[in-house]
VOBADREN-597798 format. One record per atom (N, C-alpha, C, O): x, y, z negated; atom name; residue number from 1; residue in one letter. Coordinates in pm, whole numbers, padded with zeros to 5 digits. Atoms other than C-alpha are relative to their C-alpha. Layout:
<pts>
PT      u      v      w at   i aa
PT      X      Y      Z CA NUM  A
...
</pts>
This chain:
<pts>
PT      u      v      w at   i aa
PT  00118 -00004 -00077  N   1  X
PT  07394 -06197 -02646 CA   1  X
PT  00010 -00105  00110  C   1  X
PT  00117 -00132  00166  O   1  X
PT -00051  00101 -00089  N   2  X
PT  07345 -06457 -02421 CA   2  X
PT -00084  00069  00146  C   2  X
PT -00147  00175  00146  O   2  X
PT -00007 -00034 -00091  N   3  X
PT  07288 -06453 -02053 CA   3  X
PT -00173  00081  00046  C   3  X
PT -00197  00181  00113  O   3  X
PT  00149 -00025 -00056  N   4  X
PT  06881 -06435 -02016 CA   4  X
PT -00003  00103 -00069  C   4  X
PT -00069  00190 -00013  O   4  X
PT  00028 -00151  00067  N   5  X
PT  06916 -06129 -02308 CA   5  X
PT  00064  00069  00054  C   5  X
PT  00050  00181  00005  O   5  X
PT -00055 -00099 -00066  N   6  X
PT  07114 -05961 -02096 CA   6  X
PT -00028  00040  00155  C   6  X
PT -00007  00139  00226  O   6  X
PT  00093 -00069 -00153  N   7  X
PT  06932 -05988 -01772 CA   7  X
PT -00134  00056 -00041  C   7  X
PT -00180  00155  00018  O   7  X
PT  00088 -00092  00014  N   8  X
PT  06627 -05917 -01956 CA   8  X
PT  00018  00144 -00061  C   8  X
PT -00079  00217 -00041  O   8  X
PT -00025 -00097  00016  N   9  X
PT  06758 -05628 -02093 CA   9  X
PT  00057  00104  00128  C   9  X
PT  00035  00225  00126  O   9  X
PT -00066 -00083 -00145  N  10  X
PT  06941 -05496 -01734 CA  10  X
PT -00143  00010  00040  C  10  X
PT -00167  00128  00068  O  10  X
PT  00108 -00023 -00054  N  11  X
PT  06589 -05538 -01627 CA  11  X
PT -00083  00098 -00048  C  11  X
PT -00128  00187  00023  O  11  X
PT  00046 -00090  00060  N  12  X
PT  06435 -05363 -01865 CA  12  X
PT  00053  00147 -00035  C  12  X
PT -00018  00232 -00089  O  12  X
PT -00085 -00157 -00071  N  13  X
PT  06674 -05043 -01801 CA  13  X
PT -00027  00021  00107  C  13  X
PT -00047  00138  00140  O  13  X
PT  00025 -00064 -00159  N  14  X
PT  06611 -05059 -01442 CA  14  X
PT -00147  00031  00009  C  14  X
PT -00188  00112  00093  O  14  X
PT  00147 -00089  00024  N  15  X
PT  06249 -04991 -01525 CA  15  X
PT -00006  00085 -00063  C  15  X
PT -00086  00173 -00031  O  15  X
PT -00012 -00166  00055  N  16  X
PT  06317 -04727 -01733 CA  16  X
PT  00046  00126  00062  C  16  X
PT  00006  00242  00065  O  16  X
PT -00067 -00134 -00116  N  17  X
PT  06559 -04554 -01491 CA  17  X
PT -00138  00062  00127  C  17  X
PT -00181  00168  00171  O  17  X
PT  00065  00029 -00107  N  18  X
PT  06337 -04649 -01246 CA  18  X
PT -00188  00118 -00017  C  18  X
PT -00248  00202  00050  O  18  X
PT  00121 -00134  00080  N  19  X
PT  06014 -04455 -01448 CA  19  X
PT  00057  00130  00009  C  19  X
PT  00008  00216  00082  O  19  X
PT -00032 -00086 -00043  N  20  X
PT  06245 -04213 -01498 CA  20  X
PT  00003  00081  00111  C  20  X
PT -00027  00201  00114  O  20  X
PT -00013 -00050 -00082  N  21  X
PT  06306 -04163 -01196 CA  21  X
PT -00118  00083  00122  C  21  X
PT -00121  00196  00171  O  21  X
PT  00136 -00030 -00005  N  22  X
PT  05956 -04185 -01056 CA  22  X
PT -00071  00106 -00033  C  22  X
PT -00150  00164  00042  O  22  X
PT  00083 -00115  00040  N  23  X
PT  05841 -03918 -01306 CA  23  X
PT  00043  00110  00033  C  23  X
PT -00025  00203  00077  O  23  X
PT -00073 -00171 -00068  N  24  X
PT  06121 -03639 -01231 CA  24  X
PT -00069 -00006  00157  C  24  X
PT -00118  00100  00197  O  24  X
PT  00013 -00019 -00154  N  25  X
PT  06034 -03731 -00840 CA  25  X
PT -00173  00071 -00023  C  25  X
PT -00205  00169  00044  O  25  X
PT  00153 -00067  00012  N  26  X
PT  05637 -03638 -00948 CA  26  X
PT  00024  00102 -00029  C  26  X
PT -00030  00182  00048  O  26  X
PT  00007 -00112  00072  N  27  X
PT  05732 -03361 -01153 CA  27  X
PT  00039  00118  00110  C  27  X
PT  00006  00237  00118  O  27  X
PT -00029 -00147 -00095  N  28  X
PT  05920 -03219 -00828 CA  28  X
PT -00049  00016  00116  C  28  X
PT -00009  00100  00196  O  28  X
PT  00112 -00043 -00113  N  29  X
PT  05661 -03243 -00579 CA  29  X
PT -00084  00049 -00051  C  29  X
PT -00124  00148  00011  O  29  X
PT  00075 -00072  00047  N  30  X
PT  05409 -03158 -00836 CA  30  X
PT  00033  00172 -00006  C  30  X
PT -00059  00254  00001  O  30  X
PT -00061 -00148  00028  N  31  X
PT  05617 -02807 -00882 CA  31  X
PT -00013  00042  00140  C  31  X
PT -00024  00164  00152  O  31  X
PT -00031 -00099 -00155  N  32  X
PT  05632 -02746 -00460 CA  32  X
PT -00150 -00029  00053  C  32  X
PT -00147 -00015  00176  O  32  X
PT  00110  00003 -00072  N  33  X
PT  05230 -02816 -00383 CA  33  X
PT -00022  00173 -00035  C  33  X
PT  00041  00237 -00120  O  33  X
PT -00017 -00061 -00038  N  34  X
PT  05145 -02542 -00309 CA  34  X
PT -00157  00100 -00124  C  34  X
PT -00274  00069 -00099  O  34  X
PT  00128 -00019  00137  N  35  X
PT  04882 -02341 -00660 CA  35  X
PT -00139  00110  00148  C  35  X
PT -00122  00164  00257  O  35  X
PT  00045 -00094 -00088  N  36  X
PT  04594 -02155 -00505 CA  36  X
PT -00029  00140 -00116  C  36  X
PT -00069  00134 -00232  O  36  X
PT -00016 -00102  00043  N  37  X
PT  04621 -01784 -00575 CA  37  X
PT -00106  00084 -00010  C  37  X
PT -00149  00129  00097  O  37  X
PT  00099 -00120  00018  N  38  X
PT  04355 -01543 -00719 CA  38  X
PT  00020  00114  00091  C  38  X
PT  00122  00177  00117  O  38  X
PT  00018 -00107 -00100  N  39  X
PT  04205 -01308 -00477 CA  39  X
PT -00108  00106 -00017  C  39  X
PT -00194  00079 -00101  O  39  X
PT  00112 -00104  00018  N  40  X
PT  03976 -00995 -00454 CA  40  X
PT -00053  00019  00108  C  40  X
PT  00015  00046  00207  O  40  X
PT  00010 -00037 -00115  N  41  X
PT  03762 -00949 -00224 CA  41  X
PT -00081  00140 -00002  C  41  X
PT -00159  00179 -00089  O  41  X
PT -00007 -00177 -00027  N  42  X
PT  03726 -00568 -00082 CA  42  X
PT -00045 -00017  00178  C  42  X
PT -00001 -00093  00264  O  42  X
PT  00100  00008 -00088  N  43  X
PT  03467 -00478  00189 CA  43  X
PT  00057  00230  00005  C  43  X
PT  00045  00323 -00075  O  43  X
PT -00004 -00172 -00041  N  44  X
PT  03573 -00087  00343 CA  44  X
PT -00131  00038  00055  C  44  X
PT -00189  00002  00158  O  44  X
PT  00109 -00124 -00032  N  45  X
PT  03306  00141  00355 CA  45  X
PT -00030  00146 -00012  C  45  X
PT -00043  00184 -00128  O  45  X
PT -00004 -00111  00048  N  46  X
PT  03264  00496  00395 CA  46  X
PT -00112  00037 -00029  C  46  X
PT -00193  00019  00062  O  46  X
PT  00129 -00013  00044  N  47  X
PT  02971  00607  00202 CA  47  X
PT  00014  00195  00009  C  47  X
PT  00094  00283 -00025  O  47  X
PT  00011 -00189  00037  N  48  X
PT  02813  00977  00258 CA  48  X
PT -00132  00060 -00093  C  48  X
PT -00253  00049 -00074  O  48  X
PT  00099 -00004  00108  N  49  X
PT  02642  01093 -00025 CA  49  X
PT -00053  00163  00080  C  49  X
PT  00022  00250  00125  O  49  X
PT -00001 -00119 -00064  N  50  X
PT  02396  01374  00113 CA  50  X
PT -00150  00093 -00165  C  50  X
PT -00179  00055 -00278  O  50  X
PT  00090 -00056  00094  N  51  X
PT  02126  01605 -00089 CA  51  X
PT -00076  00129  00071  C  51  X
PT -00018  00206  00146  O  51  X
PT  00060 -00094 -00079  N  52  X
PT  01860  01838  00027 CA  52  X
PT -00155  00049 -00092  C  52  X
PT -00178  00003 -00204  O  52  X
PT  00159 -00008  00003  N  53  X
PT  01487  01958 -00022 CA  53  X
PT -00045 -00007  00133  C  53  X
PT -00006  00025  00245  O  53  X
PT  00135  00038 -00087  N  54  X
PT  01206  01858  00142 CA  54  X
PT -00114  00030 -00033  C  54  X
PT -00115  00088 -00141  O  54  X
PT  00117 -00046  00015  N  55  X
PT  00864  01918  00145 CA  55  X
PT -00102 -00095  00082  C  55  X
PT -00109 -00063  00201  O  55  X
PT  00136  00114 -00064  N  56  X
PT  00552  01609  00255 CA  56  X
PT -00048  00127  00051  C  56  X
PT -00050  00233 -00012  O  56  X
PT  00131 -00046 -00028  N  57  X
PT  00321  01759  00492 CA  57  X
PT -00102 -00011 -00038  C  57  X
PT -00134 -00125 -00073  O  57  X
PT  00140  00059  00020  N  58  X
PT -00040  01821  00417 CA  58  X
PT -00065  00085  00120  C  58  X
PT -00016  00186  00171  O  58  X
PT  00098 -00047 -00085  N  59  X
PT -00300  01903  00648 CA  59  X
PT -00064  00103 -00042  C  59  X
PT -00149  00077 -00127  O  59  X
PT  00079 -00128  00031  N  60  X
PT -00430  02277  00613 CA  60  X
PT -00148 -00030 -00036  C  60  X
PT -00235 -00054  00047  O  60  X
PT  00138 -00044  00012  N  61  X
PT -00739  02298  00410 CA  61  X
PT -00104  00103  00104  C  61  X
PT -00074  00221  00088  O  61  X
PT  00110 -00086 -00037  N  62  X
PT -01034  02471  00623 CA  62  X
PT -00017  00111 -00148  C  62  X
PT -00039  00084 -00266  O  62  X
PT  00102 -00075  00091  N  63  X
PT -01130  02794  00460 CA  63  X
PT -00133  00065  00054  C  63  X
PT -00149  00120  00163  O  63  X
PT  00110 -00044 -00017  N  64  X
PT -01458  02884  00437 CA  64  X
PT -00036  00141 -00011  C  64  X
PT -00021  00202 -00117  O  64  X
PT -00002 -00154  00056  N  65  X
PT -01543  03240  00484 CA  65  X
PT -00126  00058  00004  C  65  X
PT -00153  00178 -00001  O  65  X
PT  00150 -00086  00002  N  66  X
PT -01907  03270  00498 CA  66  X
PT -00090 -00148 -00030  C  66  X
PT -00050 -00259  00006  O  66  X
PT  00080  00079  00053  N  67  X
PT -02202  03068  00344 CA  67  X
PT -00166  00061  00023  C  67  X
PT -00199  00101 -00089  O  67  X
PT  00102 -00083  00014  N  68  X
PT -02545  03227  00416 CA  68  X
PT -00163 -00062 -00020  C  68  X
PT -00158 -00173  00032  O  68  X
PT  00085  00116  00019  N  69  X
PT -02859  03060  00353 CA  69  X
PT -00147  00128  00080  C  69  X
PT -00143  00249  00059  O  69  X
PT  00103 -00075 -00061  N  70  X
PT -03232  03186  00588 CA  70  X
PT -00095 -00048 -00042  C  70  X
PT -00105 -00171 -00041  O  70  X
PT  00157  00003  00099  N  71  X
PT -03586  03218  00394 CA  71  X
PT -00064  00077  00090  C  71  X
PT -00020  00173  00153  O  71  X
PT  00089 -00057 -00007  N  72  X
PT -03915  03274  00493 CA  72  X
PT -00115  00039 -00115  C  72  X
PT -00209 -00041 -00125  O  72  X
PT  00077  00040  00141  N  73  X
PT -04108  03379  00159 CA  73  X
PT  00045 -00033 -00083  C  73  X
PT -00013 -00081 -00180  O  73  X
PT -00098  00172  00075  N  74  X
PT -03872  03187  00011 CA  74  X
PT -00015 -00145  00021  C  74  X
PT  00017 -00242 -00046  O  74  X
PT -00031  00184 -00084  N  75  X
PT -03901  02870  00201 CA  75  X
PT  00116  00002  00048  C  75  X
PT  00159  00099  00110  O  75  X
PT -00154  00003 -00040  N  76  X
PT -03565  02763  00267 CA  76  X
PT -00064 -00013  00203  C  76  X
PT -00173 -00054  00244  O  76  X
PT  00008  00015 -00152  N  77  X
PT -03535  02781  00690 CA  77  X
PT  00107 -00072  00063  C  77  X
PT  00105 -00137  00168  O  77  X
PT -00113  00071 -00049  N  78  X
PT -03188  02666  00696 CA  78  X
PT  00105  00059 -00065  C  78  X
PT  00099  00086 -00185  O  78  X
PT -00098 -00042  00084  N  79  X
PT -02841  02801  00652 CA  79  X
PT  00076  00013  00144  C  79  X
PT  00048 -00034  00254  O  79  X
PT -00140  00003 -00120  N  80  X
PT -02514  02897  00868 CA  80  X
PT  00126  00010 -00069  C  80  X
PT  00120  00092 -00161  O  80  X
PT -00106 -00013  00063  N  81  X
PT -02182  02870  00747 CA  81  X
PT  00124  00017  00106  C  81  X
PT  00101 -00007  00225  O  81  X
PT -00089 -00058 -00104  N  82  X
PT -01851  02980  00922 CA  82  X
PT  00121 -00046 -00092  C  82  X
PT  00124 -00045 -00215  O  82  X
PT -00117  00013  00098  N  83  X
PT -01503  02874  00832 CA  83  X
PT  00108  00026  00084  C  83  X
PT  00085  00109  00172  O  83  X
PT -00113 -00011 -00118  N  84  X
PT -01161  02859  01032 CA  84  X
PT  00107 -00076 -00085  C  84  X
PT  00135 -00092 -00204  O  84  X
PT -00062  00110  00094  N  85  X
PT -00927  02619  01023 CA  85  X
PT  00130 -00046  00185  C  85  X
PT  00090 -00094  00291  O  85  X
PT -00087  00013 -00100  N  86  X
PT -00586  02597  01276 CA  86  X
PT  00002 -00119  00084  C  86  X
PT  00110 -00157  00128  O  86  X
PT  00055  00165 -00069  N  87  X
PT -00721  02263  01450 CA  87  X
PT -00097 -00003  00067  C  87  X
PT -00190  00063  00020  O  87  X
PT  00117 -00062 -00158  N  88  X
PT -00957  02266  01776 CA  88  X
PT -00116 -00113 -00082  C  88  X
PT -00085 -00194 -00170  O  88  X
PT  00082  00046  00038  N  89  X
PT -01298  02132  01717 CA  89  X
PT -00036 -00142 -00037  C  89  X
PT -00113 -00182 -00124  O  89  X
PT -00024  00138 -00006  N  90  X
PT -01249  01798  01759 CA  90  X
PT  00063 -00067 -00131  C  90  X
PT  00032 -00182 -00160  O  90  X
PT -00084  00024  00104  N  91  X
PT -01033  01765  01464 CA  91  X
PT -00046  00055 -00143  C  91  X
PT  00007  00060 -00253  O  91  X
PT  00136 -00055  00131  N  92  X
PT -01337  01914  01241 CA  92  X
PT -00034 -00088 -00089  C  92  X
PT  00067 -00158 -00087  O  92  X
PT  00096  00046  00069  N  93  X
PT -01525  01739  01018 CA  93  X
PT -00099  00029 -00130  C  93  X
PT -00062  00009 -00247  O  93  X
PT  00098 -00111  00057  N  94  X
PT -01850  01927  00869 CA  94  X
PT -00097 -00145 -00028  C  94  X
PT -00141 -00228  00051  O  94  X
PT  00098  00136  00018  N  95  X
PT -02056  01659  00655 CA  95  X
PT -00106  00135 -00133  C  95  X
PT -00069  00234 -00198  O  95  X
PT  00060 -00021  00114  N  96  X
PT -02353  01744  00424 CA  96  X
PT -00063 -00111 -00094  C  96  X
PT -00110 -00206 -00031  O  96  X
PT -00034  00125  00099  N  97  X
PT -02391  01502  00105 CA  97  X
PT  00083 -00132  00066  C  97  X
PT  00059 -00252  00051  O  97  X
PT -00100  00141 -00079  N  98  X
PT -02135  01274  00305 CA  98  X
PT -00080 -00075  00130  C  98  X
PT -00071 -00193  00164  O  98  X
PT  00033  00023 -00123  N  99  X
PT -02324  01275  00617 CA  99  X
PT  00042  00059  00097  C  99  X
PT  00036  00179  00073  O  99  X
PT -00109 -00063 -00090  N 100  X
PT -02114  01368  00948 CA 100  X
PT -00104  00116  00066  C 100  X
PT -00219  00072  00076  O 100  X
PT  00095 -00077 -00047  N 101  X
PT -02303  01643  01088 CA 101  X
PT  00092  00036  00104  C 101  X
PT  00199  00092  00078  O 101  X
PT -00028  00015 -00154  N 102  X
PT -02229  01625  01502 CA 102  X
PT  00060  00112  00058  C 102  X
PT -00011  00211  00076  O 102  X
PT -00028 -00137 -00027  N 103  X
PT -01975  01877  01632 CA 103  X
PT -00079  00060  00113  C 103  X
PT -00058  00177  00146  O 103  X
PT  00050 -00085 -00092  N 104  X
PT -02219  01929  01916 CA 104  X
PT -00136  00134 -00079  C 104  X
PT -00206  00212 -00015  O 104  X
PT  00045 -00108  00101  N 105  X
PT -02396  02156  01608 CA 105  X
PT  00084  00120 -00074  C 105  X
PT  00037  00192 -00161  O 105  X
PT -00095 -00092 -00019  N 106  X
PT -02087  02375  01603 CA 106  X
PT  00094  00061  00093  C 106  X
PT  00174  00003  00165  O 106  X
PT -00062 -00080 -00098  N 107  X
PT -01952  02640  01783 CA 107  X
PT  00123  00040 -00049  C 107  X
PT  00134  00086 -00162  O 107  X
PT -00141 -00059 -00033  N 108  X
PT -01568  02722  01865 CA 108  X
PT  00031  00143  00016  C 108  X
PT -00045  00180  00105  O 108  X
PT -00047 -00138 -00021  N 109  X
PT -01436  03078  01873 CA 109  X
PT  00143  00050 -00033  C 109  X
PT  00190 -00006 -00133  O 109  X
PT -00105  00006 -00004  N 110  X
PT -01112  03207  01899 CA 110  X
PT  00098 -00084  00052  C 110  X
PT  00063 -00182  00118  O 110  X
PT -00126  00080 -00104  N 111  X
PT -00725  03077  02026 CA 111  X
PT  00097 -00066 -00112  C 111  X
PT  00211 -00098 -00078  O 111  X
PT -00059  00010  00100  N 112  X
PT -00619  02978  01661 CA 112  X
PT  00057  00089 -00073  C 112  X
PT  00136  00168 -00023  O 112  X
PT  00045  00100  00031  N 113  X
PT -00639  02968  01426 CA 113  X
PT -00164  00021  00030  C 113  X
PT -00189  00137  00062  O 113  X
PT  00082  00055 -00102  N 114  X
PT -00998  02848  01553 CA 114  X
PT -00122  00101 -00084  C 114  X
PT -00092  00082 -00202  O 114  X
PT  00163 -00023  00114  N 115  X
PT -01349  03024  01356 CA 115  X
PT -00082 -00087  00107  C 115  X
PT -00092 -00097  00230  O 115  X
PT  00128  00083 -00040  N 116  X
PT -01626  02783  01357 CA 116  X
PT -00132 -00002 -00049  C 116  X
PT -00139  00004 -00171  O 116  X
PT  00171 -00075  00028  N 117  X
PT -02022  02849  01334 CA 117  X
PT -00094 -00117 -00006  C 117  X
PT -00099 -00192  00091  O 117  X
PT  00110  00106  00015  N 118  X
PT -02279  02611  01240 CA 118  X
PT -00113  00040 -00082  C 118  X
PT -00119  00071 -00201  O 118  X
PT  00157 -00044  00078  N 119  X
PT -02665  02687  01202 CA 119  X
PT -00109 -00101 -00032  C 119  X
PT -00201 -00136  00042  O 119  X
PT  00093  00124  00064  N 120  X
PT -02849  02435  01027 CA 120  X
PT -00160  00036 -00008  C 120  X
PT -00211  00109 -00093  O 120  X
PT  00154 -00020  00073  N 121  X
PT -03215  02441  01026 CA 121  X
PT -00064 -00073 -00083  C 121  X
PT  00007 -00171 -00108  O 121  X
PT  00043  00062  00114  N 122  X
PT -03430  02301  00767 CA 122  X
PT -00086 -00117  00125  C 122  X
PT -00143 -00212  00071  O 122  X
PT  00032  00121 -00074  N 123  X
PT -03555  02069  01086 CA 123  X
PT  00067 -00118 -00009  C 123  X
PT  00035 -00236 -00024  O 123  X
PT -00148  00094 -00093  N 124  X
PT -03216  01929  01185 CA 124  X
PT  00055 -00046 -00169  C 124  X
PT  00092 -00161 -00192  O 124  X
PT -00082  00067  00137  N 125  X
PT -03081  01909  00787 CA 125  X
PT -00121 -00101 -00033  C 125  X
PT -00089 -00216 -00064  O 125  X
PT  00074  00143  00025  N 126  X
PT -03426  01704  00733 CA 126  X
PT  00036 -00126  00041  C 126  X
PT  00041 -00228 -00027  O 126  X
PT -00042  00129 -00124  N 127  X
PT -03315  01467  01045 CA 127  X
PT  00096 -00050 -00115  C 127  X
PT  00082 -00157 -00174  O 127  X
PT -00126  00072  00035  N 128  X
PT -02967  01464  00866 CA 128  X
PT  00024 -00057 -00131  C 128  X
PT  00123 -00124 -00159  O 128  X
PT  00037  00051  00130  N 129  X
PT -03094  01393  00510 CA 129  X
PT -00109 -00009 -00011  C 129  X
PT -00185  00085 -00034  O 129  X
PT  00080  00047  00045  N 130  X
PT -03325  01185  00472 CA 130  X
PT -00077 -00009 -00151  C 130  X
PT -00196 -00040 -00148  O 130  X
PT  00057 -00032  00061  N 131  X
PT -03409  01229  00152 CA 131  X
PT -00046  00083 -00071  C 131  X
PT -00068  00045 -00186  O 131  X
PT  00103 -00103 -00066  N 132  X
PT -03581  01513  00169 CA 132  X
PT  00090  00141 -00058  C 132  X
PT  00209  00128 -00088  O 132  X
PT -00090 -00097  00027  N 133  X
PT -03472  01881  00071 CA 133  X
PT -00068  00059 -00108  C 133  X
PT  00029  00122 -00152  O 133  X
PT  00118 -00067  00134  N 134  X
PT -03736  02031 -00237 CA 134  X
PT  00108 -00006 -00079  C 134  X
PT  00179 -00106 -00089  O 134  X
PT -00068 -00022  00158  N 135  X
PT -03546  02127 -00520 CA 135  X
PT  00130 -00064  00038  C 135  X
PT  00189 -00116 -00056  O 135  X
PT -00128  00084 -00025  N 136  X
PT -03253  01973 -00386 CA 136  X
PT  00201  00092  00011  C 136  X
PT  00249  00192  00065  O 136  X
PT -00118 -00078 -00014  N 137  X
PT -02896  02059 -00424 CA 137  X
PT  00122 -00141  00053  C 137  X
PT  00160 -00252  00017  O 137  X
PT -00110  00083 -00060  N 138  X
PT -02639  01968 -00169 CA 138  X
PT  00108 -00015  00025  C 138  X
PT  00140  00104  00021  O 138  X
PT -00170 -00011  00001  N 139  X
PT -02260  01907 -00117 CA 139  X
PT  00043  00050  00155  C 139  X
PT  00037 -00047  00231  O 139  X
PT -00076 -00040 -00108  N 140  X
PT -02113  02082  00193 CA 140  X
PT  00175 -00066 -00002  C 140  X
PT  00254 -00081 -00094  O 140  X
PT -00164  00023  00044  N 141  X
PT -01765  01966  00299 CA 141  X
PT  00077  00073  00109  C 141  X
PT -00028  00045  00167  O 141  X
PT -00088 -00009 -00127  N 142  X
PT -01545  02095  00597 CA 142  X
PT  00121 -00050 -00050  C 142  X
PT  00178 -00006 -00150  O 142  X
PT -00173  00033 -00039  N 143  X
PT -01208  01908  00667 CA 143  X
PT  00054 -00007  00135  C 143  X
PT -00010 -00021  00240  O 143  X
PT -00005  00036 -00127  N 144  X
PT -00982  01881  00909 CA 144  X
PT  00102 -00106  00010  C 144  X
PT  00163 -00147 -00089  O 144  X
PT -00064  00142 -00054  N 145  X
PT -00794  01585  01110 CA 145  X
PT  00080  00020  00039  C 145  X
PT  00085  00120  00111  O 145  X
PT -00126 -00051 -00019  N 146  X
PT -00454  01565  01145 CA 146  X
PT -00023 -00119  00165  C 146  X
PT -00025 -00242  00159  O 146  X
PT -00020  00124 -00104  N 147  X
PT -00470  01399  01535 CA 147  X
PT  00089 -00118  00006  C 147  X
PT  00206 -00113 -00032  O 147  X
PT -00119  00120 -00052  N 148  X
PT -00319  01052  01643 CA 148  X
PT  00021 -00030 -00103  C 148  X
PT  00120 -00104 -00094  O 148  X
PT -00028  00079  00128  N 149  X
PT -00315  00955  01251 CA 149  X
PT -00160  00011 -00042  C 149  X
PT -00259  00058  00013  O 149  X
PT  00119  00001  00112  N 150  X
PT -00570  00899  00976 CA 150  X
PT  00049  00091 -00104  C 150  X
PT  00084  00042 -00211  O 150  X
PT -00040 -00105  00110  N 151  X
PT -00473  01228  00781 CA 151  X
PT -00125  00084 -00011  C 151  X
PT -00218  00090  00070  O 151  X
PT  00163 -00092 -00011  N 152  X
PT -00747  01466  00668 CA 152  X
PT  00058  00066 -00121  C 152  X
PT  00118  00013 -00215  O 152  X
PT -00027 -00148  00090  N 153  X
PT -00696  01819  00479 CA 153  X
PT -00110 -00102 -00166  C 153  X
PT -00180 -00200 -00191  O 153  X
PT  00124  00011  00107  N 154  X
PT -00873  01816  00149 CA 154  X
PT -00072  00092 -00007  C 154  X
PT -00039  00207  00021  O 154  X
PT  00140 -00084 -00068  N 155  X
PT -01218  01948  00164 CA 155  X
PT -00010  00155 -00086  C 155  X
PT  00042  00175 -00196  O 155  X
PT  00036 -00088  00030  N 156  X
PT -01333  02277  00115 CA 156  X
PT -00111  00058  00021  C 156  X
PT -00134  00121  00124  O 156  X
PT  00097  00046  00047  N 157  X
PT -01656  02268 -00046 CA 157  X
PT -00098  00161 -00001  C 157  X
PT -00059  00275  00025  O 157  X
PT  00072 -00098 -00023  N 158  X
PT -01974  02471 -00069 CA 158  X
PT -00142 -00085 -00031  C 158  X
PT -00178 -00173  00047  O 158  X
PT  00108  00046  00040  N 159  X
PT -02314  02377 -00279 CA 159  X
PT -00139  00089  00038  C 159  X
PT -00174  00194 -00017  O 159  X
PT  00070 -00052  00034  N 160  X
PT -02612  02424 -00135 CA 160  X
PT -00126 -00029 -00053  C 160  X
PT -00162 -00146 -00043  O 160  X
PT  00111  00037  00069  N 161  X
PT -02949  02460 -00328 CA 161  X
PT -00124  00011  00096  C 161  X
PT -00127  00117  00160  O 161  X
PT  00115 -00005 -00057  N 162  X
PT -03253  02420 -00160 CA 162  X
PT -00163  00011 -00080  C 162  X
PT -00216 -00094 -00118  O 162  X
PT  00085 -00020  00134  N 163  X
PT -03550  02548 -00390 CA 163  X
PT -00154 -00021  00022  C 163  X
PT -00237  00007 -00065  O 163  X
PT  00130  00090 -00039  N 164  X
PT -03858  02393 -00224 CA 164  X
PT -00078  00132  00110  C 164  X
PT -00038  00211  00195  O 164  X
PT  00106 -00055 -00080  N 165  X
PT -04148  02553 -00085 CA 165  X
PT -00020  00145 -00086  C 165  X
PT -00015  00155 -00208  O 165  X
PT  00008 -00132  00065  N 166  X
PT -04201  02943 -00138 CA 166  X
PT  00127  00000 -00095  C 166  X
PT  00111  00087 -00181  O 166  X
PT -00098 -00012  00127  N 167  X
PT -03890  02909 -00370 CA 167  X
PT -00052 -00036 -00129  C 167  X
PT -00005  00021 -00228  O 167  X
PT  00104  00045  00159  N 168  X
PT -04125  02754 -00670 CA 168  X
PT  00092 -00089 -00111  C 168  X
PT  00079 -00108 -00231  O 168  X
PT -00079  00093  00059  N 169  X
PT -03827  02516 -00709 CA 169  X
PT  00130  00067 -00065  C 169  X
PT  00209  00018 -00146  O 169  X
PT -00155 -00115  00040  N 170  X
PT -03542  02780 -00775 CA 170  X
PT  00044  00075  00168  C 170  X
PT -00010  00046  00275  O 170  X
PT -00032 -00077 -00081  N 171  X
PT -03372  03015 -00544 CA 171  X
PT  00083 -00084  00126  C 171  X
PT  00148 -00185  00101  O 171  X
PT -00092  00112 -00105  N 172  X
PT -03207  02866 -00201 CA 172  X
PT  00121  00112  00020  C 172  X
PT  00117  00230  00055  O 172  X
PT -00122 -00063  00006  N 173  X
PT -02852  02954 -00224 CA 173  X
PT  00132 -00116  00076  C 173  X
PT  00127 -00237  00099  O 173  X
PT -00129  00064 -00069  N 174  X
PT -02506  02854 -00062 CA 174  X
PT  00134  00056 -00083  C 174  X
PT  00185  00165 -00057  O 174  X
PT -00115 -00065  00080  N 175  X
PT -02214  02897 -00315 CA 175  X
PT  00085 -00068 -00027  C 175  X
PT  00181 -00024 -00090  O 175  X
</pts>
């Protein structure tokens, strides 16, 4: 071998060592970085499981305990109806076919729960229905108002008939 094949060959070992060496030195820093480790993450909480009954409020229906209807001849004259209902007057509401009929047309009695009186004449129900009363049959409602909200009982109803003049139209009844 002569002299240049033998330096290129020394050379070409000292790059090999030299790789060598290089790659073990990667291999042993690559082995000490440092891996990142799977984790869980966990949140403490004490949970209280509870269970019960309940029951929604509703607003006491009004009951109605009287319906009476006043004839002359049988001309209707009017009507009075009476109901009671654990809620002061104010908290009324007495409509006929879905017209408010004015609590200053009902009277208060009792300390609760409350009875309340209203006498309709065939004047004042003309005023309050306009279209007219002959043969006519009408929807009564009383509810009452739950104060300081928009709550209202559900109604408790009462049809009455109005049977014209002399009664020619049918009988005037409140039922």
């Amino acid at each position: 071998m002569s002299g240049q094949e033998r330096s290129r060959a020394r050379g070409a070992g000292r790059r090999r060592m030299l790789a060598g060496v290089l790659g073990l030195s990667m291999l042993a820093v690559g082995g000490t970085v440092a891996t990142v480790q799977p984790t869980e993450a966990r949140f403490t909480d004490t949970e209280f499981v509870a269970s019960g009954t309940f029951t929604a409020f509703t607003v006491p229906v009004p009951a109605i305990t009287g319906c009476t209807v006043s004839s002359v001849l049988g001309t209707f004259t009017g009507f009075t109806i009476t109901w009671t209902s654990p809620y002061l007057l104010a908290q009324q509401r007495f409509t006929i076919n879905d017209v408010v009929v004015p609590n200053s047309n009902v009277t208060q009695s009792g300390t609760g729960p409350y009875t309340y009186t209203s006498t309709i004449s065939s004047s004042l129900l003309g005023t309050l229905l306009t279209g007219g009363l002959l043969g006519a049959s009408n929807t009564i409602r009383v509810q009452a108002l739950l104060s300081g909200t928009t709550w209202t009982s559900a109604a408790a109803t009462r049809t009455l008939s109005v049977g014209g003049l002399l009664g020619l139209g049918g009988n005037n009844t409140c039922t």
